[in-house]
N, C-alpha and C positions, 0 to 999 in steps of 0.2 A: 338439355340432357347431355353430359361428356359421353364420347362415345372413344373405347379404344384403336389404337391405328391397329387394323387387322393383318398381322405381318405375315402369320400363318397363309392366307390367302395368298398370297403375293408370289407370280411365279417368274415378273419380270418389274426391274427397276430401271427405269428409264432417266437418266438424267440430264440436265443441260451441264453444258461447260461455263462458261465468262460468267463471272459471281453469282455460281450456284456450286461446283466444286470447290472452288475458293470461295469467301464472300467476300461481299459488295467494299466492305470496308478495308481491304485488304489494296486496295489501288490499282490493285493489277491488269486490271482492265484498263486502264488509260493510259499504259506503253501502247495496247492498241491503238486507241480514242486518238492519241498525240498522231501516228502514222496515220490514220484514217486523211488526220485533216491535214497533214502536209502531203500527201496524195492528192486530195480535192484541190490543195492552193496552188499546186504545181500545174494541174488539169486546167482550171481554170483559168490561172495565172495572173491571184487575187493573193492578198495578205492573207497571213492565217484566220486572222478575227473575221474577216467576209469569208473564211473557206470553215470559220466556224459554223457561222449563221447559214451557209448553205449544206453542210452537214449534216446538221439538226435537222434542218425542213426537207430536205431528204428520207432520215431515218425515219421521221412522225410520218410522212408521206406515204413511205413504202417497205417500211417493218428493217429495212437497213439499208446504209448509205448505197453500197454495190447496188443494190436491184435497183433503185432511182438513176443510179447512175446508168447502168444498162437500159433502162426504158427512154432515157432522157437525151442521152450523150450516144447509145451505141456502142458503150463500152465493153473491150472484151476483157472478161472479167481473173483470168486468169495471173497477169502482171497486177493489179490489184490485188487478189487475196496473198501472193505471195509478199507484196511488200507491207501491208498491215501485219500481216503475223509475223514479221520479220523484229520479232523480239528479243530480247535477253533475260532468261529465265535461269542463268548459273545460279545467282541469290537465293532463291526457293529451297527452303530447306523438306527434308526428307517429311511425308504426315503421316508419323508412324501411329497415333491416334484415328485417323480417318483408314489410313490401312489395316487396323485390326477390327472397325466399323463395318466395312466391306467385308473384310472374311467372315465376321458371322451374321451377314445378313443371308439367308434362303434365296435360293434363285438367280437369277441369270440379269447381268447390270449391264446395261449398253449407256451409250453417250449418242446423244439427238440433239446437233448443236448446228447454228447457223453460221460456225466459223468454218475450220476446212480440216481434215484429218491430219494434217501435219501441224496444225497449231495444238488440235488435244491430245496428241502425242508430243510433244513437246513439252505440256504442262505434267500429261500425267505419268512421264517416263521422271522428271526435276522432283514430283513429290513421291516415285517409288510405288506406284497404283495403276500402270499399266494394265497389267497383269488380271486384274479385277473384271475386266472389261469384254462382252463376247464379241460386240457391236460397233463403232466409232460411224455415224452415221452423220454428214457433213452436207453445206451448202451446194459441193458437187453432185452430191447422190442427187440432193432434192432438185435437179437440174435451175440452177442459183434462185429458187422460189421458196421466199423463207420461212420459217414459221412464226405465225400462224396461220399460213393458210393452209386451206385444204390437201391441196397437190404435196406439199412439202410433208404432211403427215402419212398422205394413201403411199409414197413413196416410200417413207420408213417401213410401215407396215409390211410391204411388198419385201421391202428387201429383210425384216427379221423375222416376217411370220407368226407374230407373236398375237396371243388373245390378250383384246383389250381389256375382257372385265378381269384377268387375273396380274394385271398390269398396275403400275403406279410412275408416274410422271411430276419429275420433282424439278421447277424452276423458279426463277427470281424476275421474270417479265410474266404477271398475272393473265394476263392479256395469251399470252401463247398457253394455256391451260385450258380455254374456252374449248378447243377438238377435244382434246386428248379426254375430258369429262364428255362431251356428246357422244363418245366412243364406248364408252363405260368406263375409262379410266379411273382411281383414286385420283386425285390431283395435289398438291403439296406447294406454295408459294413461299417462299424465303423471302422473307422482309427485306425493303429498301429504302433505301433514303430517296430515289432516284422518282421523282415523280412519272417519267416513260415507264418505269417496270411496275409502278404499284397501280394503273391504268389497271379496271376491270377485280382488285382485290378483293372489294366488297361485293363481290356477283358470286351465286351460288355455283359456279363452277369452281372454287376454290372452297375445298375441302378440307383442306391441312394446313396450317400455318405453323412455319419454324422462324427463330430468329438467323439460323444460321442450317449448313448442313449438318457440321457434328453435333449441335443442339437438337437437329432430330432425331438422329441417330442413334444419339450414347443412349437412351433408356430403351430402343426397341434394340441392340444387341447389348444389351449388359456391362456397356460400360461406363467408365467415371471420366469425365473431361480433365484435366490438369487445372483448367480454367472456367470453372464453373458459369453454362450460361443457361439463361431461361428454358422453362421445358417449350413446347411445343404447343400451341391454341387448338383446340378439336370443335371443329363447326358441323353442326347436323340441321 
């Protein structure tokens, strides 16, 4: 049975950042990925392709590279987060589509993301969407424990006060949607190529499927993409 996404209900929109505000096919996430691993190769003082491989088994390990590295190394994490987000986002044109998406969505939009407030300030000041935002709630808040686990969610909550059943939680790592649904969340998965994010897709904690964020978007506020993409999958 389709069932509609209840928008009316919705009194808080929770977002992730790293290919969930942009998507996945978009690259922009691998000016991080690139610093990530030339941080690891410099740490360990391994070629990139071994500061690959230990990377990966890192983030599989421990939901991202930082906390492995913190549990493993004793890493203080602060000279880390600043030089992965130590990107260049001039390129990034204005989203004046996804900015008029946000204006008429109902209710109050934060950002719950495992990177750090100055990197999604950085993205959403380059697309012009700051503004949208009540919340920017970061890897610091969650004192570097990332989601999905527990701690890193009871933290969010703490700090926005928000009820979960009139909440909705829209990311692109399936796998970090499993709380945000045992909360009473909606939950929302954006499709990926990325076998780590599509982990846990097919489990009834996922609610929502879009191929993208504006593809969920343009039909729950009224508008028309430039670039027409698939609507949205409704799973009950």
């Amino acid at each position: 049975m389709t069932q509609t996404f209840p928008v009316e209900e919705i009194r808080d929109w929770i977002f992730d950042l790293d290919n969930t505000i942009y998507p996945a096919r978009s690259n922009l996430f691998v000016r991080v990925a690139v610093r990530i691993t030339e941080f690891v190769a410099s740490h360990f003082d391994v070629p990139q392709d071994e500061a690959r491989v230990i990377q990966k088994d890192l983030f599989q390990r421990y939901g991202t590279t930082m906390r492995g590295l913190i549990v493993e190394e004793g890493l203080e994490p602060a000279e880390y987060l600043h030089f992965v987000h130590d990107i260049d986002v001039s390129d990034l044109p204005r989203e004046t589509e996804l900015d008029a998406m946000l204006a008429n969505l109902p209710g109050c939009k934060h950002i719950f993301t495992n990177g750090t407030v100055s990197h999604a300030e950085n993205i959403l000041n380059a697309y012009g969407i700051r503004h949208h935002f009540e919340h920017i709630f970061d890897i610091v808040g969650a004192e570097y424990v990332p989601k999905p686990e527990a701690h890193a969610f009871a933290k969010f909550m703490e700090k926005t006060g928000i009820d979960p059943h009139g909440a909705v939680m829209i990311e692109d790592m399936a796998r970090n949607l499993e709380p945000a649904a045992a909360m009473g969340m909606r939950t929302v998965w954006l499709t990926s190529d990325y076998e780590w994010a599509a982990k846990g897709a097919e489990e009834p904690y996922v609610h929502f499927i879009g191929e993208d964020l504006k593809s969920f978007l343009a039909p729950l506020t009224g508008q028309t993409l430039a670039n027409q993409a698939q609507n949205a999958d409704i799973r009950t």
